[in-house]
Backbone bond lengths (Angstrom), bond angles and torsions (degrees), N, CA, C in turn:
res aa  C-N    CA-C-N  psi(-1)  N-CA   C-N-CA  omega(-1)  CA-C   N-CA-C  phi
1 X - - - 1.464 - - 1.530 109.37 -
2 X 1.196 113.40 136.90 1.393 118.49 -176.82 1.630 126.09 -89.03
3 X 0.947 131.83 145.01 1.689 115.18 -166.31 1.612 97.36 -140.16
4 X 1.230 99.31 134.20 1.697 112.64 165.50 1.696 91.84 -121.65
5 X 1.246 95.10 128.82 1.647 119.23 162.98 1.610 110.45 -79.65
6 X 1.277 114.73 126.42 1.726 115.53 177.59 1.513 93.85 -107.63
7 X 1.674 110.99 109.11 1.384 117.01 165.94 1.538 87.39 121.82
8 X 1.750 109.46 126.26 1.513 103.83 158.63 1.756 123.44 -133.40
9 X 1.577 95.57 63.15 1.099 113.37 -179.28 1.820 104.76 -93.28
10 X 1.528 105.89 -164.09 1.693 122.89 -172.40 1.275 109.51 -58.27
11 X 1.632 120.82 -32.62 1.038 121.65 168.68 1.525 137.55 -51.72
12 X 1.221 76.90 -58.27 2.344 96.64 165.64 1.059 106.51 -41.22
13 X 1.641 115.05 -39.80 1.981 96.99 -161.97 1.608 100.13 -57.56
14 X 1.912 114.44 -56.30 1.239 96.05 -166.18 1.438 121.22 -83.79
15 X 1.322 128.07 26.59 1.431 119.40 144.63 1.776 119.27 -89.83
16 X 1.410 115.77 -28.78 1.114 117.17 157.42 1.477 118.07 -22.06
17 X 1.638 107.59 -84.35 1.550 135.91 157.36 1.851 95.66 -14.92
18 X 1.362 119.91 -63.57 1.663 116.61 -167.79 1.662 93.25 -44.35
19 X 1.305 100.27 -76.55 1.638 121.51 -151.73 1.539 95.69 -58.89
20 X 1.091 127.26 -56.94 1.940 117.40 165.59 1.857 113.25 -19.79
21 X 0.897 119.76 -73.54 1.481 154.49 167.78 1.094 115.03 -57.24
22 X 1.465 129.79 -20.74 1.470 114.10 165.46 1.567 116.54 -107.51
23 X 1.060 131.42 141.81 1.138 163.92 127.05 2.298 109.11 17.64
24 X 1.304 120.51 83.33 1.274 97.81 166.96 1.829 99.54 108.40
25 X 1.403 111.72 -13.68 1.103 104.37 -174.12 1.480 110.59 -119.12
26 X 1.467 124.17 160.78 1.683 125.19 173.37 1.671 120.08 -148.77
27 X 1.014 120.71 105.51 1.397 120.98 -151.90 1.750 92.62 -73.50
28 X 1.092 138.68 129.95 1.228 138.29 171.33 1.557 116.30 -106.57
29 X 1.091 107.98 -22.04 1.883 106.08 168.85 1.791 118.95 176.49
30 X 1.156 104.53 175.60 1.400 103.24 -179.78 1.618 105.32 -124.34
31 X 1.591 97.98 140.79 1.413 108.94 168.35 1.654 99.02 -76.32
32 X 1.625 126.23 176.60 1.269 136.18 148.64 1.568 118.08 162.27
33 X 1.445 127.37 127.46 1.556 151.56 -164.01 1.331 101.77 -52.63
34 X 1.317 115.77 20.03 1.680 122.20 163.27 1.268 112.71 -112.51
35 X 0.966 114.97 -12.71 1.712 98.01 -173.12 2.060 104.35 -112.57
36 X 0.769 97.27 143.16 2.032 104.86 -176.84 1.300 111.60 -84.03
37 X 1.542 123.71 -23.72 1.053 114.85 -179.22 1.592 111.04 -174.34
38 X 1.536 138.54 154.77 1.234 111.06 -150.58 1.776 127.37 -95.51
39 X 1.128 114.60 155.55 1.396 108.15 -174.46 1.942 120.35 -135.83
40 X 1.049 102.84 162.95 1.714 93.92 -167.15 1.446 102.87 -111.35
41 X 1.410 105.26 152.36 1.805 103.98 174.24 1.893 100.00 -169.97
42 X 1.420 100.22 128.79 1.353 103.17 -178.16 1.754 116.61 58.42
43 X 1.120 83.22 38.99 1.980 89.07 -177.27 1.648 103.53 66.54
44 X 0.984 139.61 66.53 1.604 134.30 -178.84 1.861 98.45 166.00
45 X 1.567 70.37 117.17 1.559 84.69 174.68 1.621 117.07 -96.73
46 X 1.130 109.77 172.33 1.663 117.43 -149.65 1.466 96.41 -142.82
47 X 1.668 114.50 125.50 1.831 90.36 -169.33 1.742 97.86 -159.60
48 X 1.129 148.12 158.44 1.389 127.82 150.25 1.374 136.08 -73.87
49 X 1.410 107.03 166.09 1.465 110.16 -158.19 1.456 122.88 -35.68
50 X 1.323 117.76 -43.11 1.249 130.76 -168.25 1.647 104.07 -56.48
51 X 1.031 108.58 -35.16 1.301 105.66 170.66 1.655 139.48 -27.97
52 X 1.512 90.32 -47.76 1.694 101.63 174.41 1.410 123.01 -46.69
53 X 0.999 121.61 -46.90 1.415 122.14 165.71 1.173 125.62 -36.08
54 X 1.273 126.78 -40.06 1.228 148.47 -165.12 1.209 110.62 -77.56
55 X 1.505 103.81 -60.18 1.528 127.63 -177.88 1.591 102.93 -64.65
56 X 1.277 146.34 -36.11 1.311 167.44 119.98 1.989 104.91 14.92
57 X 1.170 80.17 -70.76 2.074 110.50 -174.23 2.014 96.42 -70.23
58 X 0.843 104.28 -15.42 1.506 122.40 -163.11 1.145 116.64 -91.78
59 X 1.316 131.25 -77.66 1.150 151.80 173.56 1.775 107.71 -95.51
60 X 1.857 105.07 143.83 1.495 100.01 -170.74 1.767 94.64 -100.43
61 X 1.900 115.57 -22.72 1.195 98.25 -167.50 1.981 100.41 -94.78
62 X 0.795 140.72 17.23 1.530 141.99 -142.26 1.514 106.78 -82.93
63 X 1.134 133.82 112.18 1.489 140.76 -175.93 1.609 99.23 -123.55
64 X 1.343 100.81 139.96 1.595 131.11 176.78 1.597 109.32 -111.42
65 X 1.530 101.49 136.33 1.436 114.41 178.97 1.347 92.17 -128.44
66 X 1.796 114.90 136.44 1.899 115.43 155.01 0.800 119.88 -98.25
67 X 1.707 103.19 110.87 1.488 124.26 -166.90 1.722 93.40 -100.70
68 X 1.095 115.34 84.07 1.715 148.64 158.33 1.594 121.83 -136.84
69 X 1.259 105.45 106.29 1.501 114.98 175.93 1.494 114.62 -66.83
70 X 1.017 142.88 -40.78 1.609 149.51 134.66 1.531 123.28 8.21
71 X 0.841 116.25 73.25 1.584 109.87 -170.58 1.873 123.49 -38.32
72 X 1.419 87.53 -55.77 1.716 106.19 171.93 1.520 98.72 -50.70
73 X 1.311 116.06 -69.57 1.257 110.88 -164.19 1.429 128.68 -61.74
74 X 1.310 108.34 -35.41 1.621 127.14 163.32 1.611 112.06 -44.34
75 X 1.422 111.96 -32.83 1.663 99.76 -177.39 1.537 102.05 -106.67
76 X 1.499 118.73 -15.98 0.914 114.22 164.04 2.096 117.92 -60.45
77 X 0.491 111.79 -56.64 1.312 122.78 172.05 1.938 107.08 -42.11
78 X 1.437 97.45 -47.01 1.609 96.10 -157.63 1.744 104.81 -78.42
79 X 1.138 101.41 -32.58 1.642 118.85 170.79 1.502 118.25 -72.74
80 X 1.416 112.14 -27.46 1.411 106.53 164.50 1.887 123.04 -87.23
81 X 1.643 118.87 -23.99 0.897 97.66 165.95 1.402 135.08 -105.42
82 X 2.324 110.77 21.10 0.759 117.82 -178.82 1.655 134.44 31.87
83 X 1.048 110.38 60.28 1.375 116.52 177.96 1.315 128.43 -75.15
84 X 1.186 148.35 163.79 1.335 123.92 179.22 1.667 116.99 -91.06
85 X 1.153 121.20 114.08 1.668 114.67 177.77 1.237 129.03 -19.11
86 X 0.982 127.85 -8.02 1.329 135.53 170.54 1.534 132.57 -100.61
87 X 1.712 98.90 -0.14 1.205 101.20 167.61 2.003 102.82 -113.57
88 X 1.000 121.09 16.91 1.115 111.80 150.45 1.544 132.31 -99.98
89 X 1.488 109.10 159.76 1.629 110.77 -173.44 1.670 120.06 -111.48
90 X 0.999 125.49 147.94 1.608 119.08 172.48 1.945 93.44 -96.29
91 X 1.386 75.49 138.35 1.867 86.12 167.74 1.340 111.52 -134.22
92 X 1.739 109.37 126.23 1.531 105.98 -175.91 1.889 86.94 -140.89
93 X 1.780 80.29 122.78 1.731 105.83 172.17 1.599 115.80 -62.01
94 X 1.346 123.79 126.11 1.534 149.01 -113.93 1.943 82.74 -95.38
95 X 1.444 98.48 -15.83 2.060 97.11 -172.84 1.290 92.82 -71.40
96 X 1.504 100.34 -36.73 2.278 93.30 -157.28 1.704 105.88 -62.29
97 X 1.139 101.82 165.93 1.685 112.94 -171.04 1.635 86.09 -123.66
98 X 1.504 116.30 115.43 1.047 124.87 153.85 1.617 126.92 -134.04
99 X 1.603 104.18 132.66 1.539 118.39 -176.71 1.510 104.20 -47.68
100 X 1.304 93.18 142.48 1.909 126.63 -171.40 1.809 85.02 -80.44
101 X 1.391 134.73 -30.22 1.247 111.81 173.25 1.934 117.53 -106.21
102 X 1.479 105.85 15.87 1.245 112.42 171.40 1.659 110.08 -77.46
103 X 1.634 130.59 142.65 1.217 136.88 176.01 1.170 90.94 -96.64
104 X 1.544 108.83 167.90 1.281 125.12 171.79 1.669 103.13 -164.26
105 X 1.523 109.73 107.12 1.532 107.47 164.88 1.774 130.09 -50.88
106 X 1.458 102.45 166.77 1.420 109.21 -177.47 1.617 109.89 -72.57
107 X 1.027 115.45 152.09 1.148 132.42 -178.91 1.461 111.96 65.92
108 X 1.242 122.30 47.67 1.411 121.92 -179.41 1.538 102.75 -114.42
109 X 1.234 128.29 175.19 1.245 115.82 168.58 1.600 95.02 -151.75
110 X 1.523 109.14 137.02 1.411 96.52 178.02 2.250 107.22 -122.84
111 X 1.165 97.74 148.17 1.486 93.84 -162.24 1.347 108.63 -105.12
112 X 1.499 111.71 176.59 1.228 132.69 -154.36 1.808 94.74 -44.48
113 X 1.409 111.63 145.69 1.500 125.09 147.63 1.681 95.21 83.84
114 X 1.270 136.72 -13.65 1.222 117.55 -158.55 1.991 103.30 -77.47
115 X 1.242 94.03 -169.50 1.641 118.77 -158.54 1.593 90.91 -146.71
116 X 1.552 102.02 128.91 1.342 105.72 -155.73 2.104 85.39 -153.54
117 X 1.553 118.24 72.54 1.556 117.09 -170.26 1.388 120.26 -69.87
118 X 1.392 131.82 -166.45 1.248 139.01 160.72 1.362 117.84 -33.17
119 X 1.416 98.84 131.41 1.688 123.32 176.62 1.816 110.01 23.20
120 X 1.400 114.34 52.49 1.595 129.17 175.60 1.294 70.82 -82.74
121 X 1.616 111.91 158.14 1.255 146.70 163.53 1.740 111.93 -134.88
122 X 1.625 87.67 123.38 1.826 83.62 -169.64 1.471 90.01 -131.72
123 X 1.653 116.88 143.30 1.421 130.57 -168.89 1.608 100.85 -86.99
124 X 1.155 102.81 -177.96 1.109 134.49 -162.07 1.490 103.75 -90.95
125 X 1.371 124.87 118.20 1.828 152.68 -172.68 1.411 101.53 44.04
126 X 1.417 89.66 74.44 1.508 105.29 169.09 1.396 102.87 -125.46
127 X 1.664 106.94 169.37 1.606 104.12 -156.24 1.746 79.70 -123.27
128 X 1.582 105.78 137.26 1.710 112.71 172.63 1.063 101.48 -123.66
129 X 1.756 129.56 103.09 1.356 103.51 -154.82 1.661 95.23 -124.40
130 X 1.344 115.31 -178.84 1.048 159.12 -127.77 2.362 96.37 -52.40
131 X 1.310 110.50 117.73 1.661 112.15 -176.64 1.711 114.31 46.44
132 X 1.483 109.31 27.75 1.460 116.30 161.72 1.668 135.46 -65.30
133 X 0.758 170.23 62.95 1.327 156.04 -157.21 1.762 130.61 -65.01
134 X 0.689 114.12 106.92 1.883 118.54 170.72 1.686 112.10 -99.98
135 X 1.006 123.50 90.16 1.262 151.60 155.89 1.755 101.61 -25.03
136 X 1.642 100.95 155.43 1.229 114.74 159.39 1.824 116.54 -13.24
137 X 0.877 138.00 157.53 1.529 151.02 79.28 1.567 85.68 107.69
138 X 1.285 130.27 17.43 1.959 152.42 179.82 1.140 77.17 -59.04
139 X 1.348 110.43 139.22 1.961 121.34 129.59 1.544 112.16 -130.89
140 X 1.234 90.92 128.70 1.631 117.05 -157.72 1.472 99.81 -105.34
141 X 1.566 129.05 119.00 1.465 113.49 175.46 1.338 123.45 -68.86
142 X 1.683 124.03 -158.09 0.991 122.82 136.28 1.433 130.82 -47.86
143 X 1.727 121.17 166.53 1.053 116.96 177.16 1.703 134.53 33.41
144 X 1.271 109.63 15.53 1.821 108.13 164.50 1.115 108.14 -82.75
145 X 1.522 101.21 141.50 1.662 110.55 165.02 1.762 97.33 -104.16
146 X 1.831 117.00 133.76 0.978 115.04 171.79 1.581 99.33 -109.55
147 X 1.296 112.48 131.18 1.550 125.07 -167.11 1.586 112.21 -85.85
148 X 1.699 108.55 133.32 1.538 119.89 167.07 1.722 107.14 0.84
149 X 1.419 110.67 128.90 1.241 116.57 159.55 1.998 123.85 61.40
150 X 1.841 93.65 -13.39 1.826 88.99 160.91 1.449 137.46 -66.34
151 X 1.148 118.89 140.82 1.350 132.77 -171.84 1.480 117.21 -96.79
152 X 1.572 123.18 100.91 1.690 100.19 158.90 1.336 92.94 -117.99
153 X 1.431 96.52 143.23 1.566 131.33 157.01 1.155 94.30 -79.40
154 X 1.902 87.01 166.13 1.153 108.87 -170.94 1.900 132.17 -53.87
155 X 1.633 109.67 145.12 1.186 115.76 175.39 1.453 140.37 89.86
156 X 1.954 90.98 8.05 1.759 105.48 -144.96 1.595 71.40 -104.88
157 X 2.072 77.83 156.35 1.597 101.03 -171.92 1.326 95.63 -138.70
158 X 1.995 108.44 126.58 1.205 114.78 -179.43 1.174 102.92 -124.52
159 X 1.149 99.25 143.61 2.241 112.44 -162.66 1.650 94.44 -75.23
160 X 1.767 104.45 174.89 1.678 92.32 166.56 1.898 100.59 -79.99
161 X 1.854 74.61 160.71 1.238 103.61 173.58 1.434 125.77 61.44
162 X 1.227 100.14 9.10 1.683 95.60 154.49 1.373 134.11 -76.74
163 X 1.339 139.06 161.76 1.399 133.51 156.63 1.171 128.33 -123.49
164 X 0.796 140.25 159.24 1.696 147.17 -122.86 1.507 82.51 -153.80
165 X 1.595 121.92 138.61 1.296 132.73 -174.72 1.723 101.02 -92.63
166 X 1.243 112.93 163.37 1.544 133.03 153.93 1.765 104.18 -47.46
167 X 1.691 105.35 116.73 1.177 99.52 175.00 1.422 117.96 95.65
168 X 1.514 116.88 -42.35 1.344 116.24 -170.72 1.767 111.83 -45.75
169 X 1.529 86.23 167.10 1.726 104.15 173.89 1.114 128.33 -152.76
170 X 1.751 118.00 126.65 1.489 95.08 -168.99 1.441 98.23 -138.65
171 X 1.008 99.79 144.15 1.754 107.50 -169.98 2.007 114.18 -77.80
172 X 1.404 96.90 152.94 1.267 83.70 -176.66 1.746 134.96 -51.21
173 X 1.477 96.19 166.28 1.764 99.94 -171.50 1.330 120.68 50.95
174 X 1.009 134.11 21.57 1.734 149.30 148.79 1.642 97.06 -47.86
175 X 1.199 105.89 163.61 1.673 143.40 161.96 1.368 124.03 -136.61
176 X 0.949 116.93 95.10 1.318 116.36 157.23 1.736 121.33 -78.78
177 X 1.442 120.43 133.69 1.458 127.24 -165.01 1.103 110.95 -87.71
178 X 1.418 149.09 137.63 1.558 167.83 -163.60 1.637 78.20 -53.01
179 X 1.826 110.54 141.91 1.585 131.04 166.15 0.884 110.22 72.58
180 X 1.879 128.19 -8.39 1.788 119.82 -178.62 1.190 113.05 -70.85
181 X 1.393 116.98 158.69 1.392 134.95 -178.76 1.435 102.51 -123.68
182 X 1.680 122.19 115.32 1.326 143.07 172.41 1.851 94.43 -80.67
183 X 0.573 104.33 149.08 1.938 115.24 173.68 1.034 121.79 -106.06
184 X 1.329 146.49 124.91 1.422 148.58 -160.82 1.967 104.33 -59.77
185 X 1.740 78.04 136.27 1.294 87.50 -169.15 1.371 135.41 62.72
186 X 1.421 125.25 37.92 1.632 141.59 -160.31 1.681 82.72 -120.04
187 X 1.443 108.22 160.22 0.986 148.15 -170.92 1.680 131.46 -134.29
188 X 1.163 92.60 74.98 1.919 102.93 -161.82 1.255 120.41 -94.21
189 X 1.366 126.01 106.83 1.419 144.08 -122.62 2.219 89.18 -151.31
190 X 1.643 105.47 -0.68 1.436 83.53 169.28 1.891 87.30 -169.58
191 X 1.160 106.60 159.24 1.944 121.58 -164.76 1.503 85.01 -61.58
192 X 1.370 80.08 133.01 1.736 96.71 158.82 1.633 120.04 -125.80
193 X 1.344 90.64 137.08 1.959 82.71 -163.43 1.558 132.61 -71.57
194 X 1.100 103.08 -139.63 2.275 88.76 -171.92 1.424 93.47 -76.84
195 X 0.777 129.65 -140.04 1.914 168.28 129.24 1.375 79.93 41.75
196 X 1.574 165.08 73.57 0.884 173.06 113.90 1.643 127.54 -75.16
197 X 1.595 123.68 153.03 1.176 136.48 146.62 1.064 130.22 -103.57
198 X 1.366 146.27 85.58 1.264 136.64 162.38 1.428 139.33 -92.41
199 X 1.532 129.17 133.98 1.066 128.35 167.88 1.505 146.84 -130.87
200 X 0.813 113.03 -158.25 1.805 92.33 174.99 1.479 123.91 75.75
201 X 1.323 109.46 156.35 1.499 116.71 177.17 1.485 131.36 -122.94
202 X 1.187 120.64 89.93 1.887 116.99 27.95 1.493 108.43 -81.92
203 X 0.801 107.12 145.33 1.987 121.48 172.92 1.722 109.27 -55.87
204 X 1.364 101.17 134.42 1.300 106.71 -170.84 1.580 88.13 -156.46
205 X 1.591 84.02 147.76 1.888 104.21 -164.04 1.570 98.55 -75.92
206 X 1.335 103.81 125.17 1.306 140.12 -164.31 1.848 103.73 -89.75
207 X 1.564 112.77 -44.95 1.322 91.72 -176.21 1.809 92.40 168.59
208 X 1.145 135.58 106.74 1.481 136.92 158.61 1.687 119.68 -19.66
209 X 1.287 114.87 123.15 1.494 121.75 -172.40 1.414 101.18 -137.45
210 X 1.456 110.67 141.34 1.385 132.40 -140.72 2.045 82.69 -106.76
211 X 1.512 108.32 149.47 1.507 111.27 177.50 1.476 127.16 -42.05
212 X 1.131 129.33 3.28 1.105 154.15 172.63 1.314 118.26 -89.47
213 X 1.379 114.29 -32.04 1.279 129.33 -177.89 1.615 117.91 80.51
214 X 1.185 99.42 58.14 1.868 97.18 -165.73 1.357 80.94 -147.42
C-alpha cells in the first residue's frame, strides 16, 4: 500500500518511523503548502496539496495520512481537501497493545508503546501518541491529540478536538468538552467544558479559548 503523508513537519518523522517498520506499507511522498509545484529527492516526491487528486486518478492502492500535530490545523486541512474516507489509513505502531474489541477511526495514527483497552472508541484523525494509555470503555472524538505518556482511566469522554497534555490524568467518567486544552501534567478529577483551558492539580479552568485555541 502506498502512503503520501499530508504535512512535512516534526510530526511526519514519527509516522514515517511507523510506515518504515510496518508491514505492507511504503511512504512514497509528502504533500505540503510549501512547495509550488512538485519535485523528487531520494526516491520521494515532495509536491502541494492539490496534488492528491491527481495522485488519487493515479495510483489504485494510494492512502493519505495528516501528518500535522495541530489539532485546528489537522481538520483544517482535512475539510479543505475533502477527500473521500476511503482513501485514508489508520496507522498503529506494532509496540502498542491494542484490544481486539477497541475501534479506532480512519486517519488516526497511534504511536509507539501506547495501551489502547476494552471497547475504547477512538474517532477518526486523531493523534494517540507516543506510551499513552486509554483505558476501558474511552470515547475519543475526532481530531484529539492525546499527548506522550497521558493516562485516561476508565469511561472518560473527550469531545472532538481536544488535547490532552503530556502526562495528564483524568480519573474515571470525566468529560472533557470539544477544543479543550488539558495542560501537561494536570490532573482532572471533574468535567471541564468545550472551548476551555485547564490546568493544575486538580485541574481547574484556567481561562476560555476561542476555536482557534487562543
Amino acid at each position: 500500500m502506498k502512503i503520501v503523508l499530508i504535512g512535512e513537519g516534526g510530526h511526519s518523522k514519527v509516522i514515517k518511523d511507523i510506515i518504515d517498520i510496518a508491514d505492507g506499507f511504503e511512504l512514497i511522498g509528502y504533500l505540503d503548502d510549501k512547495y509550488d509545484t512538485t519535485i523528487v529527492k531520494n526516491h520521494l516526491f515532495f509536491a502541494p496539496f492539490s496534488t492528491a487528486f491527481h495522485l488519487m486518478e493515479q495510483f489504485m492502492d494510494i492512502k493519505f495520512i495528516v501528518a500535522i500535530g495541530n489539532n485546528h490545523n489537522r481538520k483544517k486541512i482535512v475539510d479543505k481537501l475533502n477527500i473521500p474516507v476511503s482513501f485514508y489509513v489508520t496507522l498503529i505502531h506494532p509496540s502498542s497493545i491494542i484490544s481486539p474489541s477497541a475501534k479506532i477511526g480512519v486517519g488516526t495514527v497511534v504511536m509507539p508503546s501506547t495501551v489502547i483497552n476494552a471497547d475504547a472508541k477512538i474517532g477518526r484523525h486523531s493523534i494517540i501518541n507516543t506510551a499513552s494509555v486509554i483505558e476501558h470503555d474511552n470515547e475519543i472524538g475526532d481530531f484529539v491529540h492525546i499527548s506522550p505518556h497521558a493516562t485516561l482511566t476508565g469511561s472518560v469522554k473527550v469531545d472532538e478536538g481536544a488535547h490532552i497534555g503530556a502526562g495528564a490524568i483524568l480519573i474515571p467518567n470525566v468529560k472533557i468538552g470539544q477544543w479543550t486544552v488539558i495542560g501537561a501534567g494536570a490532573t482532572v478529577i471533574n468535567e471541564i467544558p468545550p472551548n476551555s483551558l485547564a490546568v493544575g492539580t486538580p485541574a481547574i479552568l484556567k481561562k476560555k479559548i476561542g476555536i482557534e485555541g487562543v
